[in-house]
C-alpha positions as CSV (number, residue, x, y, z in Angstrom):
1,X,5.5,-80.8,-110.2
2,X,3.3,-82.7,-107.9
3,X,3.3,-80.3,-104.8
4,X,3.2,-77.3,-107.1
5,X,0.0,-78.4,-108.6
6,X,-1.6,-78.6,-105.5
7,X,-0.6,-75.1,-104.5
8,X,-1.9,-73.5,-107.7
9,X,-5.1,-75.5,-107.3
10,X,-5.5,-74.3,-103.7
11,X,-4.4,-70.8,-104.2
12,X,-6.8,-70.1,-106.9
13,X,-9.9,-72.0,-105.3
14,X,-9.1,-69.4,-101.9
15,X,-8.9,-66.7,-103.6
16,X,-12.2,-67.4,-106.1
17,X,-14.3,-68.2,-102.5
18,X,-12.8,-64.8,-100.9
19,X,-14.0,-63.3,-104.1
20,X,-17.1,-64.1,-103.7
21,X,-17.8,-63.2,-100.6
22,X,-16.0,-59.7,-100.6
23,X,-18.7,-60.0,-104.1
24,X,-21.8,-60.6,-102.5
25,X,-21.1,-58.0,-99.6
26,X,-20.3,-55.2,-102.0
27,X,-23.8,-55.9,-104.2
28,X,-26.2,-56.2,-100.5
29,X,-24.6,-52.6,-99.9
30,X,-25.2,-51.5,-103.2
31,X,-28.1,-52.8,-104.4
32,X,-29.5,-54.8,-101.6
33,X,-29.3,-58.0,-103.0
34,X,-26.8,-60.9,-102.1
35,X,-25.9,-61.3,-106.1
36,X,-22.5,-62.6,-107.4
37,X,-21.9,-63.1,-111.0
38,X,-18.5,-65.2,-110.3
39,X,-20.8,-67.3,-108.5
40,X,-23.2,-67.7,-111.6
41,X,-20.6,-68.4,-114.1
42,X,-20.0,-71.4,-111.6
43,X,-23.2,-72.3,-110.8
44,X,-25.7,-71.5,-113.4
45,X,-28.8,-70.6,-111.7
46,X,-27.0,-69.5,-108.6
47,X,-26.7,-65.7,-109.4
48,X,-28.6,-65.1,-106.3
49,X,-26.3,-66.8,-103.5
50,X,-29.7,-67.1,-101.7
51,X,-30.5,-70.1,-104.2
52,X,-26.8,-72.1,-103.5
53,X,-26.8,-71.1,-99.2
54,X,-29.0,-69.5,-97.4
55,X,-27.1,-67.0,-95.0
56,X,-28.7,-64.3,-94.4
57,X,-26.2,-63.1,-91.7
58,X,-24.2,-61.6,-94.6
59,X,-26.8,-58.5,-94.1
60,X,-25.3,-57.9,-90.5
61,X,-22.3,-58.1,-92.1
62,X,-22.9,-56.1,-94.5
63,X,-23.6,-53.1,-92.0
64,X,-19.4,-52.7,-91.1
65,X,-18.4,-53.5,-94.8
66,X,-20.5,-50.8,-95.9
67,X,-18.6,-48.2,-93.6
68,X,-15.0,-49.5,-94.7
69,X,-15.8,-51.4,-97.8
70,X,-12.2,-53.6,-98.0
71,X,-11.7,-57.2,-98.2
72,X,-9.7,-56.9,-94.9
73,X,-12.9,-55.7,-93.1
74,X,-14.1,-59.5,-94.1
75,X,-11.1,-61.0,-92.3
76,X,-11.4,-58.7,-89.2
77,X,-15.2,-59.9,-88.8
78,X,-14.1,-63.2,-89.4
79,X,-11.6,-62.9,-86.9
80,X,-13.5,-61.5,-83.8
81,X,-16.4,-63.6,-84.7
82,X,-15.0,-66.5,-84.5
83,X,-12.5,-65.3,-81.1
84,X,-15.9,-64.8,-79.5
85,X,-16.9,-68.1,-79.3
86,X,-14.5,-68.5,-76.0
87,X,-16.8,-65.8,-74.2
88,X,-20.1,-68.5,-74.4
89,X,-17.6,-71.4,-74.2
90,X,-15.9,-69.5,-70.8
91,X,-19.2,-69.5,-69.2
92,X,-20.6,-72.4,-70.2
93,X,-17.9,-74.2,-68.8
94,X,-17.9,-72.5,-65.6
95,X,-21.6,-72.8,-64.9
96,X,-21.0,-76.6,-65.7
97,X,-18.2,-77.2,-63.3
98,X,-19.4,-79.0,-60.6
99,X,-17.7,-75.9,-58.5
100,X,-18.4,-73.0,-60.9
101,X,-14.9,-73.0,-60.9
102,X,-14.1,-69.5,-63.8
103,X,-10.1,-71.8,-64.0
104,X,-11.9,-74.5,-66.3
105,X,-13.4,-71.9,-67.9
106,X,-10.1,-70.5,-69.1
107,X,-8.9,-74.0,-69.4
108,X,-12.0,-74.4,-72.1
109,X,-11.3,-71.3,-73.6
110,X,-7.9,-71.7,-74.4
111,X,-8.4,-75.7,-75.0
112,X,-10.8,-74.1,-78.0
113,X,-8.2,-71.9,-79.3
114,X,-6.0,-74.4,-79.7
115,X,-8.1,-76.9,-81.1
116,X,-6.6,-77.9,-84.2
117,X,-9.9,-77.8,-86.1
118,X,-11.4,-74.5,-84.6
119,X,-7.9,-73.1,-86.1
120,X,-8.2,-74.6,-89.6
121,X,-11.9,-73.3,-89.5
122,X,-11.0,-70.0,-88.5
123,X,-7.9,-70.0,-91.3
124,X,-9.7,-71.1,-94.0
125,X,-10.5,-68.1,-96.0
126,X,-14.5,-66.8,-94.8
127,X,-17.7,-68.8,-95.1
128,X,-20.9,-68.5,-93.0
129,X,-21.2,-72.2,-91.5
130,X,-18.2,-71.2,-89.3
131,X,-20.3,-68.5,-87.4
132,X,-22.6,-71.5,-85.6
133,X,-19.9,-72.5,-83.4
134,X,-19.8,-68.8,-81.0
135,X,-24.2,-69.1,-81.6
136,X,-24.6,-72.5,-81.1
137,X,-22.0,-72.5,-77.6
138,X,-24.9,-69.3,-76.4
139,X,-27.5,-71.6,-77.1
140,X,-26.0,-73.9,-75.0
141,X,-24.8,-72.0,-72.3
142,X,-28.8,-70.6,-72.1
143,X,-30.1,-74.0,-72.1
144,X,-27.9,-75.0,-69.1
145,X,-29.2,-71.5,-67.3
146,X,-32.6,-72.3,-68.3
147,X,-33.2,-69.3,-69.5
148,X,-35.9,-70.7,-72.4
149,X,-36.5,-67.2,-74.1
150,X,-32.9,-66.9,-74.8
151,X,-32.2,-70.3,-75.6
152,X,-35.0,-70.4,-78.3
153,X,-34.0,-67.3,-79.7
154,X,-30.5,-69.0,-80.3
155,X,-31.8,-72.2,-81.5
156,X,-33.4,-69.9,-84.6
157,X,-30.3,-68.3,-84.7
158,X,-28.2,-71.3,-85.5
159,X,-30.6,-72.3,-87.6
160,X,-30.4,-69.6,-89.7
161,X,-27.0,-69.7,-90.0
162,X,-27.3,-71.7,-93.2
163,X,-29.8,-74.4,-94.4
164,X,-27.6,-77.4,-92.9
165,X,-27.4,-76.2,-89.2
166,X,-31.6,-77.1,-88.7
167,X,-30.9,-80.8,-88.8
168,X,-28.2,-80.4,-85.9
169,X,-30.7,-78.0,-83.9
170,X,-33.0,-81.6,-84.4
171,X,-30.4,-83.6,-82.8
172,X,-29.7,-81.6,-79.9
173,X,-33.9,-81.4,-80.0
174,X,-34.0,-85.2,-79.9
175,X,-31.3,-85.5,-77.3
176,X,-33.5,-83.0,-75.2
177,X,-36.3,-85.2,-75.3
178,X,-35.3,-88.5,-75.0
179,X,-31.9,-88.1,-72.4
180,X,-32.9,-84.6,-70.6
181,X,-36.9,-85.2,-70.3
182,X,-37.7,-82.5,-71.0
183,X,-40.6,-83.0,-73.5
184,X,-41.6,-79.8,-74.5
185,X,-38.5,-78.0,-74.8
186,X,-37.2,-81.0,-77.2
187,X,-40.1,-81.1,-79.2
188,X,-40.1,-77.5,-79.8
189,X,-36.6,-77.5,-80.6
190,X,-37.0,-80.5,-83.0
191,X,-39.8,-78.3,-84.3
192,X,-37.7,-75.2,-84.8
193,X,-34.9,-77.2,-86.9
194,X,-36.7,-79.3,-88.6
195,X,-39.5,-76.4,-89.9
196,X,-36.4,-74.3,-90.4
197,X,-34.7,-76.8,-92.9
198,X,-37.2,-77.3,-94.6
199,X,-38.9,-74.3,-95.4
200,X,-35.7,-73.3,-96.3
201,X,-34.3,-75.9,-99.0
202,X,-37.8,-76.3,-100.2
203,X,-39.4,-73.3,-100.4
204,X,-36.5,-70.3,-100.0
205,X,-33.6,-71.2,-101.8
206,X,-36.1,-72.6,-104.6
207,X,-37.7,-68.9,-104.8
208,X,-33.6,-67.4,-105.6
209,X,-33.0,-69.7,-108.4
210,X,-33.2,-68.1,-111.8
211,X,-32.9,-72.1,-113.8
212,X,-35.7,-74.8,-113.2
213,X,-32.7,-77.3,-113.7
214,X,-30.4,-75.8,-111.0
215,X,-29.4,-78.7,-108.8
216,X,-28.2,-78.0,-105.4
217,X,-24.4,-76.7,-105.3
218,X,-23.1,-80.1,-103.5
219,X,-25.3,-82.6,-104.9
220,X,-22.7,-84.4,-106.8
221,X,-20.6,-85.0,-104.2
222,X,-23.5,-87.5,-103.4
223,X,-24.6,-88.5,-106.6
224,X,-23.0,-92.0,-106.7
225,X,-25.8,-92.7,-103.7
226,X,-28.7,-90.9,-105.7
227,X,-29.8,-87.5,-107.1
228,X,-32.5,-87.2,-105.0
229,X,-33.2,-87.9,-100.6
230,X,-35.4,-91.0,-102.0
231,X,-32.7,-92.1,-104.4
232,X,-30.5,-92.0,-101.5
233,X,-33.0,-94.2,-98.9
234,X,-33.8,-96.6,-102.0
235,X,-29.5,-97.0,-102.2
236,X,-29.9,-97.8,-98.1
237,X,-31.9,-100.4,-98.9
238,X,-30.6,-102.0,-102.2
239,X,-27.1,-101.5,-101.5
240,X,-25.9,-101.4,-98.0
241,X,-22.3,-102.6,-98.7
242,X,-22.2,-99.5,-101.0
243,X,-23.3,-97.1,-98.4
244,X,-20.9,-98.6,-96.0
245,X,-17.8,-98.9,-98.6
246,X,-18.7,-94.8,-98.6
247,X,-18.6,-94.2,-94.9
248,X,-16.2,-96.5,-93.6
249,X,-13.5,-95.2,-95.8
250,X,-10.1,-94.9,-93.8
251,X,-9.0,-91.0,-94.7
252,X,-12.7,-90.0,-93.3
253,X,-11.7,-92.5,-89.9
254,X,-8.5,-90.7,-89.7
255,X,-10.0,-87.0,-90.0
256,X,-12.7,-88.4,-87.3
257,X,-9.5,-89.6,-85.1
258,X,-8.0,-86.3,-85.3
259,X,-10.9,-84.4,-84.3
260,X,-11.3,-86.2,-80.8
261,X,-7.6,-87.1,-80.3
262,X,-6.4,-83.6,-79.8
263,X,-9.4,-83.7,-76.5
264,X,-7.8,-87.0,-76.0
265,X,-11.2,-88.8,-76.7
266,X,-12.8,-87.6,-73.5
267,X,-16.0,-86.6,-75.4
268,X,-16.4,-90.1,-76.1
269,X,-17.4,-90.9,-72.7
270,X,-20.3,-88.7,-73.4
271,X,-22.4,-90.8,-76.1
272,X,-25.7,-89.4,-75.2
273,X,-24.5,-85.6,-75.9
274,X,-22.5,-86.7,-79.1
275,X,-25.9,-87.9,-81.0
276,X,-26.1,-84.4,-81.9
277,X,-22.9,-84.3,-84.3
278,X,-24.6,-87.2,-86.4
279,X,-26.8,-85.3,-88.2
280,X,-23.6,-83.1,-89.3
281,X,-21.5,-86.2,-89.8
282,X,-23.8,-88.3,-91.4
283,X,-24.5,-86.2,-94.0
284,X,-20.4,-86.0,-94.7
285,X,-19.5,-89.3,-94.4
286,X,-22.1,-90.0,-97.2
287,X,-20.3,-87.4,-99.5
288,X,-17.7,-88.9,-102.1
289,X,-15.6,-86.2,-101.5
290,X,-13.2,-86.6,-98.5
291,X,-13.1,-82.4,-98.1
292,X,-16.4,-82.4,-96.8
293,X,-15.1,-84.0,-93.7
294,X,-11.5,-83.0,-93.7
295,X,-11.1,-82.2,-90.1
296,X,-9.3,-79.1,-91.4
297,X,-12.1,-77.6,-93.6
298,X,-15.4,-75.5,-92.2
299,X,-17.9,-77.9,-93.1
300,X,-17.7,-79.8,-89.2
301,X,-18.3,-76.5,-87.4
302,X,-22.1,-76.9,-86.4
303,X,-20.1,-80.6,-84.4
304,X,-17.2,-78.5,-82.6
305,X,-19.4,-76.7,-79.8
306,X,-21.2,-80.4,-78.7
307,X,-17.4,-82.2,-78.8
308,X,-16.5,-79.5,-76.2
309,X,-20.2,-79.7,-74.4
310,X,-19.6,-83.8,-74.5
311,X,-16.0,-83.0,-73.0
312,X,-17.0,-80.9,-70.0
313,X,-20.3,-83.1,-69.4
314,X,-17.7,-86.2,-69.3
């Protein structure tokens, strides 16, 4: 009764978040707007999807949906997407290796497609927040070829991928500034992810919402540390045991042990690159609900591409 449960709880949430999607894409083709009223029954105020995530790559996606409008043109996008991370991940590794040697780059590639969590990710029905892995490995690769213009234009890019991916862009940003020296290009990129964010949450999404009550799709999964961020830094500071009683919790250890083990912890010997996944994992950890940092779910994506960076720069 137990197990059966559980697979008619996860077949009909997969198949209400594929709905969605497959939703949304069929009303931007047909009336320009990413609208979903599954969406709204579920989150009042969220008829506009705009208002719950902004990703506004759904309009690219949109262009090959409209020419075969099918759910399985979703999964073949999803699909070749996500495969073409290994071509940024190929040549970042080779331009890396000490040699240029294109045999780690295949090792890299194939190490990726392997990874346990990049396959979860890629399994795991569709969502957005998947797609800044391939964007965020070009920004890297450009930023190791010092090609600036490119590298800026891929730091917007990931943080457009949805509202969350700005605060990484910050850390990578701060790890620019204060480990590579190089001043400018940190602050700008700090600059980028940080205006990014919050013109996004505070302004955008804001403007979509059709209820002046709406609260923000995930925020209960963090209300038992406040309903707002100065609730939250107030609970930091009144209540440290309780902050720490919600992040040291040993299912999220054992999802964190499982996303370095099967790299066999080499990225750890990279410190100064990993500050950039604590953004992404500080924001989980804090969340009540261990799927948010389930190394099997999407929501550790924008971290994937800096454990591999951490691994080769090891």
């Amino acid at each position: 009764m137990f197990f059966a449960q559980i697979l008619k709880y996860y077949s009909l949430h997969f198949y209400i978040d594929f709905s969605h999607w497959t939703g949304i894409l069929h009303n931007i083709v047909t009336t320009g707007k990413p609208t979903n009223l599954s969406v709204e029954f579920m989150v009042p105020g969220g008829l506009n999807y705009f208002s719950i995530h902004f990703v506004p790559f759904m309009y690219v996606l949109a262009v090959p949906f409209k020419l075969w409008p099918y759910s399985e043109t979703l999964m073949i996008m999803n699909y070749l997407i996500m495969a073409s991370s290994i071509i940024p991940l190929y040549k970042l590794a080779t331009f890396c290796h000490k040699d240029k040697d294109t045999r780690f780059g295949l090792f890299m590639a194939a190490l990726l497609l392997w990874y346990p969590t990049f396959q979860y990710t890629t399994l795991y029905e569709f969502e957005v927040l998947r797609f800044s892995i391939p964007i965020i490995l070009w920004m890297l690769y450009f930023w190791e070829k010092k090609n600036t213009v490119l590298y800026f234009i891929f730091t917007l890019l990931a943080a457009l991928v949805r509202e969350e991916v700005g605060l990484t862009i910050i850390m990578f940003g701060v790890y620019v500034f204060l480990f590579e020296k190089k001043r400018l290009i940190g602050g700008t990129t700090i600059l980028i992810g940080l205006s990014t964010f919050i013109i996004i949450t505070q302004i955008v999404m804001p403007f979509f919402r059709t209820e002046s009550n709406y609260e923000y799709v995930a925020v209960s999964s963090f209300s038992a540390l406040g309903k707002t961020p100065i609730e939250v830094v107030k609970t930091f500071i009144s209540q440290p045991l309780k902050v720490l009683s919600t992040i040291f919790q040993p299912i999220k250890a054992t999802n964190a042990f499982m996303l370095f083990l099967p790299l066999l912890f080499i990225s750890l010997l990279s410190p100064k690159i990993l500050i950039c996944i604590l953004a992404n994992f500080g924001i989980l950890l804090l969340s009540s609900s261990v799927t948010h940092f389930s190394y099997m779910m999407y929501y550790l994506s924008p971290s994937i591409p800096f454990i591999f960076y951490a691994f080769m720069k090891a």
